[in-house]
KOLRO-50685 format. One line per 2 residues: number of its first residue (from 1); their letters; for each residue x, z, y of C-alpha. Coordinates in Angstrom, 1 decimal. Layout:
% KOLRO-50685
NUM) a) X:Z:Y; ...
This chain:
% KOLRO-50685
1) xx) 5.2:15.4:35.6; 1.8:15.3:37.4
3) xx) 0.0:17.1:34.4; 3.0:19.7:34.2
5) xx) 2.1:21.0:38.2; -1.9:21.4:36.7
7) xx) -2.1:25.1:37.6; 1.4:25.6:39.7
9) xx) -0.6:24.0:42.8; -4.3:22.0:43.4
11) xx) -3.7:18.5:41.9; -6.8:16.0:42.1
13) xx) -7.1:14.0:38.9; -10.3:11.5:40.2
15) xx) -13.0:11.4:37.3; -11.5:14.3:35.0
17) xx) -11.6:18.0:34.8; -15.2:20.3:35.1
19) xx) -14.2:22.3:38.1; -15.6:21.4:41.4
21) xx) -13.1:20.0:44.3; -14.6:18.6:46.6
23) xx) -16.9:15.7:48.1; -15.4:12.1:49.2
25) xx) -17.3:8.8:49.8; -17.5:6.9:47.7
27) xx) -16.0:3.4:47.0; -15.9:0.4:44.9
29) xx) -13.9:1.7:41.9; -15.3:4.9:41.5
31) xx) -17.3:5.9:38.5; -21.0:5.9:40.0
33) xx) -21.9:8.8:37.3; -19.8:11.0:39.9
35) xx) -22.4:10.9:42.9; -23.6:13.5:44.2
37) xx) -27.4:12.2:45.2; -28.1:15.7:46.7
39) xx) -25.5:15.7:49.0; -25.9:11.6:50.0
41) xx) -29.7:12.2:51.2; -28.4:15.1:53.6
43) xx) -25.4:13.0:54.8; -26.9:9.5:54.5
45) xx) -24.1:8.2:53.2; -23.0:7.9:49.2
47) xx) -21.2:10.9:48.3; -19.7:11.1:44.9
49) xx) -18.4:14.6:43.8; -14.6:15.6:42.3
51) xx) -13.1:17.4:39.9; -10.3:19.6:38.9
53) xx) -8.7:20.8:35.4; -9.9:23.6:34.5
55) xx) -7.3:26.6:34.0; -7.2:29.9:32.1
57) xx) -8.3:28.6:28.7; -7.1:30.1:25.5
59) xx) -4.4:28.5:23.3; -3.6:30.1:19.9
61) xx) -0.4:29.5:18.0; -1.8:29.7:14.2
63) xx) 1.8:30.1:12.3; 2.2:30.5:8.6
65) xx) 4.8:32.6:7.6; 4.4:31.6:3.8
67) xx) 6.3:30.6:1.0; 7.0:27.3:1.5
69) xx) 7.8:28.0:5.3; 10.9:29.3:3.9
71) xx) 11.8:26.2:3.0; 15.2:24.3:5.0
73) xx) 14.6:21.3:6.8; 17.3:20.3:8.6
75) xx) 19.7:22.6:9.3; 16.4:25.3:9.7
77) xx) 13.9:26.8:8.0; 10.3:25.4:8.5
79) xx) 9.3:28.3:10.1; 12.5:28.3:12.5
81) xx) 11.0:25.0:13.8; 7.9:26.4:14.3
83) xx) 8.6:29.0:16.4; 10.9:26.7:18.5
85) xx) 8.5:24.3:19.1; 5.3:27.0:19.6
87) xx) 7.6:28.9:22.1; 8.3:26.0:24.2
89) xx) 4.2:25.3:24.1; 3.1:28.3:25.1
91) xx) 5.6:28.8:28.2; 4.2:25.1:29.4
93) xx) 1.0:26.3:28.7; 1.4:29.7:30.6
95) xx) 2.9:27.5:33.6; -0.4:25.2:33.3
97) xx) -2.7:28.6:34.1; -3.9:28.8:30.2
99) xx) -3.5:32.0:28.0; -1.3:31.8:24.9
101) xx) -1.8:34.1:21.5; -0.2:34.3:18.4
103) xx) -1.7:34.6:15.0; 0.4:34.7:11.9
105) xx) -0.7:35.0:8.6; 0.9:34.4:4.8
107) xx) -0.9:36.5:1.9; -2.8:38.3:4.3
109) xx) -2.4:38.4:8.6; 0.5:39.3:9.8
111) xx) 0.5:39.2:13.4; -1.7:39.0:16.2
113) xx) -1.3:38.7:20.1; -4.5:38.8:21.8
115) xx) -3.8:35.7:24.3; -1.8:36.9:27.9
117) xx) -1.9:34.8:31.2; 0.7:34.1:33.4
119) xx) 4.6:33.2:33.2; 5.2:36.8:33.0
121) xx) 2.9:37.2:29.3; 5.7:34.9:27.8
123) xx) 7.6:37.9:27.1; 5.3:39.9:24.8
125) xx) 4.5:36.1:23.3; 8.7:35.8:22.4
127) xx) 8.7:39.5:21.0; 6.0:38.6:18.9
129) xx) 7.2:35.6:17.5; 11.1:37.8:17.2
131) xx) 8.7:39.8:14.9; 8.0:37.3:12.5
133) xx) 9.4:37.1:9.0; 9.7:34.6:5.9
135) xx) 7.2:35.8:3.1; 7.7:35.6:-0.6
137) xx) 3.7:35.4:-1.5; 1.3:32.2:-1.3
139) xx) -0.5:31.7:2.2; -4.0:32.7:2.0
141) xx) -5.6:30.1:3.7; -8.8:31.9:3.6
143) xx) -8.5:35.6:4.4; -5.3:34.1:7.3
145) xx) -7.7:31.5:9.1; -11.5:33.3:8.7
147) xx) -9.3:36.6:10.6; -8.3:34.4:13.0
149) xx) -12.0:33.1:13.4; -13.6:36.8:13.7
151) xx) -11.0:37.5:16.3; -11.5:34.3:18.9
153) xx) -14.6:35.4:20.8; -14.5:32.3:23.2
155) xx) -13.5:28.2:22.2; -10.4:27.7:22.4
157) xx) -7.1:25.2:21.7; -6.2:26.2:18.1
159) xx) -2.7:24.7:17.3; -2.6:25.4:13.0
161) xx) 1.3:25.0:11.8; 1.6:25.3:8.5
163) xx) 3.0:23.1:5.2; 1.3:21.5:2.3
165) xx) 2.3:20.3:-1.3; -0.4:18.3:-2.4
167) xx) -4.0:17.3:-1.8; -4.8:20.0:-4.8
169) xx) -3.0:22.4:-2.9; -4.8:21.8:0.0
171) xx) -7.9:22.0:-1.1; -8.4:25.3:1.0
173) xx) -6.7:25.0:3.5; -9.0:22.0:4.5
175) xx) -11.7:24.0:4.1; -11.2:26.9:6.5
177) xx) -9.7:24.2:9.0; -13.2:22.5:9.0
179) xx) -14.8:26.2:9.9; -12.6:26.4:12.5
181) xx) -13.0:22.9:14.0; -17.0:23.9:13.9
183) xx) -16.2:26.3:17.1; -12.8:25.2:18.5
185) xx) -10.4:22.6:19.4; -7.5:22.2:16.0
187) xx) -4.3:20.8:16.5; -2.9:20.7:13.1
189) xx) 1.2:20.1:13.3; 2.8:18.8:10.2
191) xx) 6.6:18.4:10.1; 8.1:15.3:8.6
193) xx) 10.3:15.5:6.2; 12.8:12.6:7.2
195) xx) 15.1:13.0:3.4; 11.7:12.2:1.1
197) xx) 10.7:9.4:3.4; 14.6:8.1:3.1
199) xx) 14.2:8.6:-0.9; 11.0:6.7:-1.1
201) xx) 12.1:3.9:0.6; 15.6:3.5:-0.6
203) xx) 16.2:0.6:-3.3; 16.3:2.5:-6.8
205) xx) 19.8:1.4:-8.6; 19.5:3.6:-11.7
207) xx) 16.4:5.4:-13.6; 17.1:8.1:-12.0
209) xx) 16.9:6.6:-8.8; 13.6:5.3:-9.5
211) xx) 12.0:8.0:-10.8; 12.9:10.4:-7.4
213) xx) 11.1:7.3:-5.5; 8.2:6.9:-7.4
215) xx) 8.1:10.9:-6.8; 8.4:10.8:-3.4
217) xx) 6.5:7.7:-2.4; 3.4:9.7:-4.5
219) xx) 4.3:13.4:-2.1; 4.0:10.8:0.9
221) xx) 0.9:8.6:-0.1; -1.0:12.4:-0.9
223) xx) 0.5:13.7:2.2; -1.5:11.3:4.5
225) xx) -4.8:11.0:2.4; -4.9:14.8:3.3
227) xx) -3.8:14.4:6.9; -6.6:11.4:7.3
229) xx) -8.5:13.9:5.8; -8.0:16.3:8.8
231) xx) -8.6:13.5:11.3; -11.9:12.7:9.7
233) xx) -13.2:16.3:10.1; -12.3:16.9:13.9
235) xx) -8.8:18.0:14.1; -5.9:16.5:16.1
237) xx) -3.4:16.3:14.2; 0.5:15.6:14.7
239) xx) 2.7:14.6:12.2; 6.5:14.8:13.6
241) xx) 9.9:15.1:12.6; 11.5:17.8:13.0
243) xx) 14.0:16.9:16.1; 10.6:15.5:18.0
245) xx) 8.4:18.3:16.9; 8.4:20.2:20.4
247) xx) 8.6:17.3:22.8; 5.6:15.5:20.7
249) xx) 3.9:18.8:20.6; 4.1:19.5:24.6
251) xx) 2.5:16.0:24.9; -0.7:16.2:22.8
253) xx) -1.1:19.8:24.4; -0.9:17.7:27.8
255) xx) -3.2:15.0:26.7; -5.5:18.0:25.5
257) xx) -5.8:19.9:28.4; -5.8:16.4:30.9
259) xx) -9.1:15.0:28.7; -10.2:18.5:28.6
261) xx) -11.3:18.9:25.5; -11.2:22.8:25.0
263) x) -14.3:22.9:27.6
């Protein structure tokens, strides 16, 4: 709850954020890289100096509106539970002071909101989304992600949901992720599928059986070389089902903007 008031009114986080607060003594606990040596020789007394979050960064929602994002999971398609979860994100981040986009892109890009501040921008961000449809081409990871690059003119919180097939499949999409993690903060959200991890783990009692294991305990093991993959290169990355997607997304957003990452 104390990082969700960031940006409704002045909270002091001791130690974190870039923007200058204030000046306190110092005491025993404090992190002596915080004093302010300047300001102890004019008071002649140790002063240390502290800091506030910083507000009115950028936060992109990156959404693929591809192919396979038309697939169900659950009772919704992938691309339902993106928007869901992305929604939720960008009102907490309009709350917390940051500016939310939207980028969507399949064959080519889609859809772009140029990020909006404040609790009242969350309207144009939920008619943008209401604009978004399921595509019947391949996503171009390329042209989608190198638009979205050209168009981001300061660093900024980059939250990439999209799905994958294979690490062959892949391929390009973790190249143009790496660009991007060159000049900005990635959050790259994968969404679980709960049935193939229930498949691949269930005790084979005919051929058939075992062969849909084998199949799905491969689509799992290729899943996470390419997510460790990601991780390697920079990105955060958040593997979730699909009923904690928005809750676990919210969090690492938090955790993001607390450690402040986006700088």
């Amino acid at each position: 709850m104390r990082e969700m008031r960031v940006g409704i009114r002045p909270e002091r986080f001791v130690g974190d954020g870039t923007e200058f607060e204030s000046l306190r003594e110092h005491v025993p606990g404090l992190d002596t890289r915080t004093i302010d040596w300047k300001a102890t020789a004019r008071h002649r007394k140790v002063l240390c100096r502290e800091h506030r979050a910083e507000r009115d960064r950028q936060v992109v929602l990156a959404i693929d509106t591809g192919h396979r994002m038309r697939e169900p999971l659950g009772r919704l398609p992938r691309l339902d539970h993106a928007i869901h979860a992305g929604l939720l994100l960008g009102y907490v981040a309009l709350r917390t002071g940051d500016r939310v986009g939207l980028h969507a892109f399949d064959e080519r890009p889609r859809a772009w909101l140029a990020p909006v501040g404040g609790v009242e921008g969350f309207a144009a961000l939920q008619s943008a989304c209401a604009g978004l449809d399921y595509a019947l081409g391949e996503t171009n990871y390329t042209w989608g992600l190198l638009d979205l690059l050209t168009r981001l003119k300061r660093r900024s919180l980059v939250v990439v949901m999209t799905d994958f097939a294979d690490v062959v499949t892949a391929e390009l999409l973790l190249d143009n992720v790496h660009r991007l993690v060159r000049r900005h903060v990635v959050l790259f959200v994968a969404l679980r599928d709960p049935e193939v991890a229930a498949v691949a783990s269930a005790p084979p009692r005919s051929l058939d059986a075992l062969y849909r294991a084998v199949t799905a305990a491969d689509f799992e093991r290729e899943r996470e070389v390419v997510l460790r993959r990601l991780t390697r290169m920079g990105a955060h990355v958040l593997d979730a089902a699909p009923e904690d997607l928005s809750t676990s997304l919210v969090n690492r957003y938090l955790d993001i903007h607390r450690r402040e990452l986006v700088g």
